[in-house]
C-alpha positions as CSV (number, residue, x, y, z in Angstrom):
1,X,81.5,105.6,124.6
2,X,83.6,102.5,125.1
3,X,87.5,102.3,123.3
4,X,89.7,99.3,122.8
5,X,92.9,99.6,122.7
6,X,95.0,97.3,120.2
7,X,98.6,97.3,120.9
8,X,100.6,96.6,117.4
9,X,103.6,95.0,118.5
10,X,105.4,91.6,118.0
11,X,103.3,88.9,119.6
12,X,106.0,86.1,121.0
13,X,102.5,83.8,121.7
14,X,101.5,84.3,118.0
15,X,105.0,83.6,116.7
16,X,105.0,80.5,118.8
17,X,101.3,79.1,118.3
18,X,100.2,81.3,115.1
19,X,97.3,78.8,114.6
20,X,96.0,78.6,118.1
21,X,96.8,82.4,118.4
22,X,94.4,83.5,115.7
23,X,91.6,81.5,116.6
24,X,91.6,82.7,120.3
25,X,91.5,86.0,118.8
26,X,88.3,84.9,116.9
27,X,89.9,84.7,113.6
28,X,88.7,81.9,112.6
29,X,89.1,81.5,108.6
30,X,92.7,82.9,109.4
31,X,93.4,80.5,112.2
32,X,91.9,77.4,110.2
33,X,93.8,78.6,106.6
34,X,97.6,78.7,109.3
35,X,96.8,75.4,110.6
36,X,96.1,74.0,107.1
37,X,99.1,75.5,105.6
38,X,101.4,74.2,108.7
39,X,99.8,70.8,107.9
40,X,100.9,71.1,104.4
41,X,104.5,72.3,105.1
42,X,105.0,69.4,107.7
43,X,103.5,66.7,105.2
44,X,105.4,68.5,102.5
45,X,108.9,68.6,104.0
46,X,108.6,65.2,106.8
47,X,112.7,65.5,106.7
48,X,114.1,68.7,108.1
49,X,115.2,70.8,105.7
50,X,115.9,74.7,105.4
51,X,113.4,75.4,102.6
52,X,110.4,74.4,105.7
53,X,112.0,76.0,107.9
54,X,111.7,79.3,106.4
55,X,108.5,78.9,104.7
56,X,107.9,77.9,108.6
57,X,109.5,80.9,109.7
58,X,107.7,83.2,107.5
59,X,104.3,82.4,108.2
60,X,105.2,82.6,111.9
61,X,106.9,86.0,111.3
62,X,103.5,86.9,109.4
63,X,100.8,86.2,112.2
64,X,103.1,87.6,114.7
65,X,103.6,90.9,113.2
66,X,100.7,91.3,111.2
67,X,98.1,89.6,113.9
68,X,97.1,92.7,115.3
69,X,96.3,94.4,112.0
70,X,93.8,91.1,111.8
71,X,92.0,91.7,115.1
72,X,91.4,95.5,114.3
73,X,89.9,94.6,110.8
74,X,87.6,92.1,112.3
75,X,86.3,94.8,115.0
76,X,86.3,97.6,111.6
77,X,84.0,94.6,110.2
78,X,81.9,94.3,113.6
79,X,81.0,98.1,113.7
80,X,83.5,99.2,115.6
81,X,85.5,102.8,114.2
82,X,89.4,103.2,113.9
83,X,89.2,106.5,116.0
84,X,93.1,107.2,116.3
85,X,96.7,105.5,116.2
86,X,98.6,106.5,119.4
87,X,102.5,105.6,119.0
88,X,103.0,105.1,122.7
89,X,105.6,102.7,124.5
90,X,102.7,101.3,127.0
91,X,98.8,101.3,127.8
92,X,99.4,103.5,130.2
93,X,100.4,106.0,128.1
94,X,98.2,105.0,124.9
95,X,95.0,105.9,127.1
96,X,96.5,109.1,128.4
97,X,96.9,110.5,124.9
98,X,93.7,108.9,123.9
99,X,91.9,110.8,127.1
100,X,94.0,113.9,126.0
101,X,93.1,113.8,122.7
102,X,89.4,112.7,123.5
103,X,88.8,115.9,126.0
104,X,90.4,118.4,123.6
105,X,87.8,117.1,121.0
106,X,85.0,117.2,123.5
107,X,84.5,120.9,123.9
108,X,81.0,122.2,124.8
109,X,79.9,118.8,126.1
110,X,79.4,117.7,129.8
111,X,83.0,116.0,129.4
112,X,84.8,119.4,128.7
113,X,84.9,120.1,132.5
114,X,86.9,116.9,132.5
115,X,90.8,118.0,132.8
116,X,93.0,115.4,131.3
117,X,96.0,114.0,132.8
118,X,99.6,115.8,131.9
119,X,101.3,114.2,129.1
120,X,105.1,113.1,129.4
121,X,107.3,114.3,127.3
122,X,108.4,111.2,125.8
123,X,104.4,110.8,124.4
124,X,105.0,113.2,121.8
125,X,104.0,112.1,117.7
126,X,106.5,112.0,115.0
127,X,107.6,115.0,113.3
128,X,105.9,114.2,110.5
129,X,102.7,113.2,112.3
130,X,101.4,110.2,110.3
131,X,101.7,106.6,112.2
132,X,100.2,103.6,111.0
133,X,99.0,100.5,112.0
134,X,100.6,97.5,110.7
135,X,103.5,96.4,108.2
136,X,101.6,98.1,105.4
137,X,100.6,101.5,105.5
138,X,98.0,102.4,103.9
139,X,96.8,105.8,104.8
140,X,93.2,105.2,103.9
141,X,94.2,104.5,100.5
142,X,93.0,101.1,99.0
């Protein structure tokens, strides 16, 4: 069983390069529709002005925030399973929990004898227990 782990946080290289960003991240229609729209801002507004800036600013803000949420859909689209959202301050401490988690679930298998590592304290999930990935949560709804 193989897990990739998806860190949704503010990306400072998307916010900077949003176009170049995306396609690295094999998002291709995504990465070609940003560097169509930054052509069209810069041909629409060739003097600087604060109406371009923001749109600017906003569709940097966007990809930078939402470009994670991107890359997970394109895996979800590639096969690949959402198996849990771990609100952790590291990958250290994302793949504990996951381990954790994964082990508790594993009973009666050859990986029960597998003792996960000690959670810290810090690790622990809201009170309310529901974390989500993204600006927009969604909770499986659609």
């Amino acid at each position: 069983m193989s897990a990739r782990f998806i860190a949704d946080k503010f990306s400072w290289v998307a916010f900077v390069f949003p176009a170049v960003w995306l396609l690295f991240q094999r998002q291709w229609m995504a990465g070609i529709a940003i560097a169509v729209l930054q052509g069209l801002i810069a041909f629409a507004t060739p003097e600087p002005s604060v109406s371009g800036f923001l749109i600017e600013l906003a569709l940097r803000l966007l990809v930078a925030l939402e470009g994670p949420t991107f890359v997970a859909s394109r895996l979800q689209a590639y096969g690949w399973t959402l198996q849990s959202i771990i609100p952790a301050d590291d990958l250290a401490t994302a793949e504990m929990i996951y381990d954790h988690e994964t082990a508790a679930t594993a009973v009666g298998t050859a990986e029960a004898a597998w003792q996960p590592p000690v959670l810290p304290t810090a690790a622990a999930k809201p009170a309310d227990g529901r974390v989500a990935v993204g600006l927009f949560e969604n909770y499986g709804e659609r």
